[in-house]
C-alpha positions as CSV (number, residue, x, y, z in Angstrom):
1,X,91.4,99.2,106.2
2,X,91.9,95.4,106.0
3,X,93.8,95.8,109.6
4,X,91.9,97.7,111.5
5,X,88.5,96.2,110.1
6,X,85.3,98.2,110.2
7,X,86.6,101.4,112.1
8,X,88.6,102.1,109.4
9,X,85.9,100.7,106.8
10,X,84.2,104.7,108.0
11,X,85.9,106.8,105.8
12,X,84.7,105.0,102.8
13,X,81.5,103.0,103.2
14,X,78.3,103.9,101.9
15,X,75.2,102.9,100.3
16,X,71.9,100.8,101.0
17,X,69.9,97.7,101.1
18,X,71.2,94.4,102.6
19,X,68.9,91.4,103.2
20,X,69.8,87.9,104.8
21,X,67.9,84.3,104.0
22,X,69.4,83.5,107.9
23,X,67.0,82.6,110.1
24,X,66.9,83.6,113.7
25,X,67.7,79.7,115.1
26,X,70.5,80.1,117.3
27,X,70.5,79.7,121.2
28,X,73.0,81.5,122.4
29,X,73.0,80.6,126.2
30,X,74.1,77.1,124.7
31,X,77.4,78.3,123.0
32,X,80.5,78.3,124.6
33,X,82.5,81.8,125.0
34,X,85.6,81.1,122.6
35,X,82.1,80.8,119.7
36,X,80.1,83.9,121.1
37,X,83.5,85.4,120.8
38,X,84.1,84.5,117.1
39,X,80.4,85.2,115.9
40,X,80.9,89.0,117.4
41,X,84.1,89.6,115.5
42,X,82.1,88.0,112.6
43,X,79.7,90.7,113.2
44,X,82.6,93.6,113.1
45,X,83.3,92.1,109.2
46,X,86.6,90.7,110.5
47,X,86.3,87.2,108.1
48,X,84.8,89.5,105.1
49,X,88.1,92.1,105.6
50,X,90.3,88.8,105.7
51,X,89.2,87.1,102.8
52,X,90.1,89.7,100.7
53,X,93.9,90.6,102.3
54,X,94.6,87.0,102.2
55,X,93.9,87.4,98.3
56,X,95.2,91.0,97.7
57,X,98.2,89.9,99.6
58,X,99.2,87.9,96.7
59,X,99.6,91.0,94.3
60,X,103.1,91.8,96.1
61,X,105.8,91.9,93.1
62,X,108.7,91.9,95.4
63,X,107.6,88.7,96.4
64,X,107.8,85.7,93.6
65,X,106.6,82.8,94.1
66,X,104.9,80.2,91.6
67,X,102.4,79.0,94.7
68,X,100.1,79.8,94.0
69,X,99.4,80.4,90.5
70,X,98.5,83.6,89.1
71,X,96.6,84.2,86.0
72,X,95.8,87.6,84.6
73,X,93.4,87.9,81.9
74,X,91.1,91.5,80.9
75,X,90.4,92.7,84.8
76,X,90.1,89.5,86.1
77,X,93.2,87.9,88.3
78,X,92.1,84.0,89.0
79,X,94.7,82.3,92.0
80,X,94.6,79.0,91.7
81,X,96.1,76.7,94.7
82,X,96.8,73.1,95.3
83,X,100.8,73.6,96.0
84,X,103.3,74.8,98.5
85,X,104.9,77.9,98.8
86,X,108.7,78.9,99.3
87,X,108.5,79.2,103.0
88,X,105.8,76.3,104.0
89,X,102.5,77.6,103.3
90,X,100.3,75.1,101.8
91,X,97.2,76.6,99.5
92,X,94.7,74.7,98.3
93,X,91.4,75.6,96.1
94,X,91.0,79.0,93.9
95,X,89.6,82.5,94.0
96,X,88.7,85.1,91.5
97,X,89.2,89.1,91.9
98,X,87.6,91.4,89.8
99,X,88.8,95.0,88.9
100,X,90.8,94.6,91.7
101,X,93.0,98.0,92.9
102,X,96.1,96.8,93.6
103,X,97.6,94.5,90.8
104,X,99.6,96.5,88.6
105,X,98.9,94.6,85.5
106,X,95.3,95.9,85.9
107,X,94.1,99.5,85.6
108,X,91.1,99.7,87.9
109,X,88.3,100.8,86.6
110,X,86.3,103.7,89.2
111,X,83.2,103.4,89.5
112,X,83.1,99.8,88.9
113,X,82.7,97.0,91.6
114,X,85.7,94.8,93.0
115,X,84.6,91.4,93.2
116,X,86.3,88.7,95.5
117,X,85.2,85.0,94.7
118,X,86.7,81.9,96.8
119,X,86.1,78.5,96.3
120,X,87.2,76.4,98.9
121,X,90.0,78.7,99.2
122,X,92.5,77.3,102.0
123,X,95.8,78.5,103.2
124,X,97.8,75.9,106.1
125,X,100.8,76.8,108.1
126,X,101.9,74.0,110.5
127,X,98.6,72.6,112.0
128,X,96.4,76.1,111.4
129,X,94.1,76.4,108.4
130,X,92.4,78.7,107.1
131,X,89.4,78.3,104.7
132,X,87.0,80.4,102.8
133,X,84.1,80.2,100.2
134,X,81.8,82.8,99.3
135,X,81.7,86.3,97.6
136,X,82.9,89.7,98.4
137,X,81.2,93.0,96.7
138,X,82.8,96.3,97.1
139,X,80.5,98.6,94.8
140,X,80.1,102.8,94.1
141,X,83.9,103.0,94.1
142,X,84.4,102.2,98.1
143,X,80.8,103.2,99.4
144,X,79.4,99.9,99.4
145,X,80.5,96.4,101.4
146,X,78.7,93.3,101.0
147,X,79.3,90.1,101.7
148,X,78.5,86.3,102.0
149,X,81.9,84.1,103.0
150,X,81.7,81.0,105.2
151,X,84.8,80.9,107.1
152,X,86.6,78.0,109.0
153,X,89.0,79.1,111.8
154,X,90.0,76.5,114.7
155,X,87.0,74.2,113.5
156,X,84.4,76.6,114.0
157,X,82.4,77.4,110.9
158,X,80.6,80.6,110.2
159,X,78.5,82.4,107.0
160,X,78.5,86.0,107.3
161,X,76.0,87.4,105.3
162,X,76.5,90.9,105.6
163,X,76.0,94.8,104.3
164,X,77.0,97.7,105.6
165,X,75.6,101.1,104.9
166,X,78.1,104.3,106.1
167,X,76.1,107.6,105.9
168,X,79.4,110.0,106.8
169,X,82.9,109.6,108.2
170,X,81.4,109.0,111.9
171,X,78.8,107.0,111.6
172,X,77.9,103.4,109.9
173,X,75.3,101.2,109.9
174,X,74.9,97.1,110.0
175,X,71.5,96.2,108.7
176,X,69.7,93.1,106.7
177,X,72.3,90.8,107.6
178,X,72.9,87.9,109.7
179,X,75.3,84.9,110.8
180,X,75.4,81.3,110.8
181,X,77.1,79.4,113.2
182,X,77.2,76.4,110.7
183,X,75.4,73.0,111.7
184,X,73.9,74.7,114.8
185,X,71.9,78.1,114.0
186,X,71.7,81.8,113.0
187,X,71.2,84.9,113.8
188,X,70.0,88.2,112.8
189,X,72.3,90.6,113.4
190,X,72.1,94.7,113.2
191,X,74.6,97.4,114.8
192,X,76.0,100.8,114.4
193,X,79.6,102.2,114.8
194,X,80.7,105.6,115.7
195,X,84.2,107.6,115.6
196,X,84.4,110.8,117.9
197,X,87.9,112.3,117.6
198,X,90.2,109.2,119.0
199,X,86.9,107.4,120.2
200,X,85.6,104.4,118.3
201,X,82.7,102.6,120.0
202,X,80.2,99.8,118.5
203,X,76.9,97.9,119.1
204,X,75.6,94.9,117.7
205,X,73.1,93.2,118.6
206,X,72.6,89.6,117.2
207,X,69.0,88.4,117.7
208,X,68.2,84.1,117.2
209,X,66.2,82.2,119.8
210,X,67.6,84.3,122.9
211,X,69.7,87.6,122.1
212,X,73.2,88.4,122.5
213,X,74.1,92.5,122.9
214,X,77.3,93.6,122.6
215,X,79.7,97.3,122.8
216,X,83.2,97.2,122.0
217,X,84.7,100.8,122.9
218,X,88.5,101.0,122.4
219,X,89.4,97.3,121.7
220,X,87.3,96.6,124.8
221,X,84.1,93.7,124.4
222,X,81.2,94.0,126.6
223,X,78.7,91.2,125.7
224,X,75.3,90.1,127.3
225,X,72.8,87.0,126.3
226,X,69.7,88.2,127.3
227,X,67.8,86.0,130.3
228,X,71.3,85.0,131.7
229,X,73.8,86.0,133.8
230,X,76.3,85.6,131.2
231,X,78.3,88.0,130.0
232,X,81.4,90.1,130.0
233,X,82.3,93.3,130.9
234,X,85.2,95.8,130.7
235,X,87.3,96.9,133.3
């Protein structure tokens, strides 16, 4: 699920509600491509999925190390940073899972939610950080995703503040949620996304002064800003 992002988020999400304090600010037709590009795999959950690997990766008892540090108390892990690992990595800030479902010192308890909560939670590997802050929800044992995680990659910052709602394996819903392309604007953004057999399509469509539409079908990104020319299509 964490790898293959909100396609494979289908066979377990469910639920309702969703609301967003974002306000619909941002001009699209004045970003650049490389930020319409990251605020639509923002939309697809890709930094809410990422947060919480980069923490759930650390649960891996084949792999010791005492960077970052681990503390295990009731259900709660907290990771705590400011050191370097064995091989390089440097890991600043801390994070907080709990009832998480794949520490072995922890029994996880169905039926209650997995929490994910970063605080200035940073990982660097030569000249590339990556940061996080926020929260992440996972609630009704895997049928509900919320989020709200500012994340900084290549020195673009932006919130997601976003819920999904899956009705069946097939069909899932983005609703009452919206993104921030920090220090410049938001946007409200909605969606669905469908599986037929070995076909995965979805729409989004992310709504601030001017609106941007996009479909990715197969790995493929079609995007549009409306009253422009710009865009992208597939082959």
């Amino acid at each position: 699920m964490r790898r293959l992002g909100l396609f494979a988020c289908l066979a377990a999400c469910g639920g309702g509600g969703g609301s967003t304090d974002i306000d619909s600010t941002l001009v699209f037709a004045d970003r650049s491509d490389v930020e319409i590009s990251r605020l639509i795999s923002a939309a697809g959950g890709t930094d809410m999925f990422a947060a919480e690997a980069q923490l759930e990766g650390y649960s891996d008892p084949f792999m010791p190390d005492p960077c970052p540090a681990i503390a295990i108390g009731g259900n709660t892990v907290t990771i705590t940073g400011g050191c370097t690992t064995a091989d390089g990595e440097t890991i600043a800030g801390d994070a907080v899972i709990t009832n998480p479902t794949s520490w072995n010192e922890i029994e996880y308890q169905f039926g209650d939610p997995t929490v994910y909560e970063l605080h200035g939670f940073s990982t660097t590997r030569d000249t590339f950080t990556q940061r996080y802050d926020g929260i992440v929800t996972i609630d009704d044992s895997f049928t509900t995703w919320d989020c709200d995680v500012t994340s900084e990659t290549f020195g673009i910052i932006i919130r997601s503040d976003l819920h999904y709602h899956c009705s069946n394996q097939t069909s899932c819903s983005l609703s009452g949620s919206g993104l921030e392309l920090v220090g410049v604007g938001g946007a409200k953004v909605s969606g669905d996304v469908h599986v037929d057999g070995q076909t995965s399509t979805a729409d989004y469509t992310l709504r601030g002064v001017d609106t941007l539409t996009t479909r990715i079908t197969q790995g493929c990104v079609e995007w549009h800003i409306s009253g422009t020319e710009r865009g992208m299509d597939c082959p």
